[in-house]
C-alpha positions in Angstrom: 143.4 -242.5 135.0 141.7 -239.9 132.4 143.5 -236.5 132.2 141.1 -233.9 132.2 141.1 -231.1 129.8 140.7 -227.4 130.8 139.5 -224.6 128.5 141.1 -221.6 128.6 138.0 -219.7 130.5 138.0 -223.0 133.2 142.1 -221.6 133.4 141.1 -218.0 133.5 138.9 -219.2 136.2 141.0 -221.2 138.5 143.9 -218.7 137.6 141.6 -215.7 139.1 140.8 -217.6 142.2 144.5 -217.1 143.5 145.0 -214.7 146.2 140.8 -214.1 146.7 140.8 -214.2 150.9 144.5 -215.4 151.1 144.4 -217.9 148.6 147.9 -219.4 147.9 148.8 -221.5 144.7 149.4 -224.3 146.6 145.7 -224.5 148.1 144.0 -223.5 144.5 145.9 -226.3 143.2 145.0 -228.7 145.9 141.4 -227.9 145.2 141.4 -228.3 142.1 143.2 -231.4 142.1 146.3 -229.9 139.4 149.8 -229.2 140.6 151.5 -226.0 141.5 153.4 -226.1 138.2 150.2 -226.7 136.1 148.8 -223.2 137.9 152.1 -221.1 137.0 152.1 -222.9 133.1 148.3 -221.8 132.7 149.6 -218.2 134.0 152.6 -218.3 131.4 150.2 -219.6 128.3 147.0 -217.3 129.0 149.3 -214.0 129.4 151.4 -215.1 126.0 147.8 -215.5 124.4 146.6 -212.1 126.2 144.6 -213.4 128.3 145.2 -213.0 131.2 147.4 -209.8 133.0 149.6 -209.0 135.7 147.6 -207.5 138.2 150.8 -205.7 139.4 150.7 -203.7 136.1 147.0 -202.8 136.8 146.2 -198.9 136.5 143.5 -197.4 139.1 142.3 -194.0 137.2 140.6 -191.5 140.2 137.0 -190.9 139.4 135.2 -187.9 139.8 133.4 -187.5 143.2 129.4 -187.7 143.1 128.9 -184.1 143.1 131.4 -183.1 140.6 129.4 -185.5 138.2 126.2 -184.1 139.3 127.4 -180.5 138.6 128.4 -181.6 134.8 124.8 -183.6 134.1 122.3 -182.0 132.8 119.0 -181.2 135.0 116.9 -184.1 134.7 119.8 -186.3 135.3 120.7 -185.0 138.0 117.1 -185.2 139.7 117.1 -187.5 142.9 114.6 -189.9 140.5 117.3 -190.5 138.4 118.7 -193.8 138.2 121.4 -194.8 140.2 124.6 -194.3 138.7 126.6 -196.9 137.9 130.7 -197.3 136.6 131.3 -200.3 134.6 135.4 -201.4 134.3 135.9 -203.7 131.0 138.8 -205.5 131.8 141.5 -206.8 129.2 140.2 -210.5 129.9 136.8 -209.5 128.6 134.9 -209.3 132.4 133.0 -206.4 133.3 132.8 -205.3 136.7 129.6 -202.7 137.4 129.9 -200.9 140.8 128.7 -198.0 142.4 131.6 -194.7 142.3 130.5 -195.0 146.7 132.4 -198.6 146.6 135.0 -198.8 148.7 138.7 -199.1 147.1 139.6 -202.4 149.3 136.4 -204.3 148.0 136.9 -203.2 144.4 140.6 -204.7 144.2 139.2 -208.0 145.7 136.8 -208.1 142.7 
């Protein structure tokens, strides 16, 4: 039988999928046909090589409520045909998340 080789984003990948709607290692593994020890050695190699985080370890900063950033912008941004405003989170993998600063706490965690 062929082993198959993974790349570190395919890890990253598989890695991230853990724990999305109950997830456990054992069923990632299983569907992706690798052991539970393969999962928790890809965890151990991509955090050495900063890759990958603990998620326990992950900060939340508080962002200032819609009309506290209204009252700070200048008139024609704050117009009602200005854009909509957007946050974007750069993670220390590299990912970007862009959501609105309406988007509920729960759903935001999940991503």
């Amino acid at each position: 039988m062929e082993r198959r080789r993974w790349d570190d984003e395919e890890k990253l990948g598989i890695l991230l999928s853990v724990g999305v709607d109950g997830a456990t290692v054992t069923q990632v593994a299983q569907c992706h046909d690798v052991t539970r020890q393969q999962i928790y050695t890809w965890r151990h190699d991509l955090k050495k090589k900063e890759r990958l985080f603990p998620t326990a370890d992950a900060l939340f900063l508080p962002i200032p409520s819609p009309e506290l950033m209204e009252a700070s912008l200048p008139e024609a941004a704050a117009s009602p045909t200005a854009p909509d405003r957007q946050v974007d989170s750069v993670l220390a993998n590299g990912r970007c998340l862009r959501f609105t600063p309406d988007m509920e706490p729960t759903v935001l965690v999940r991503l």
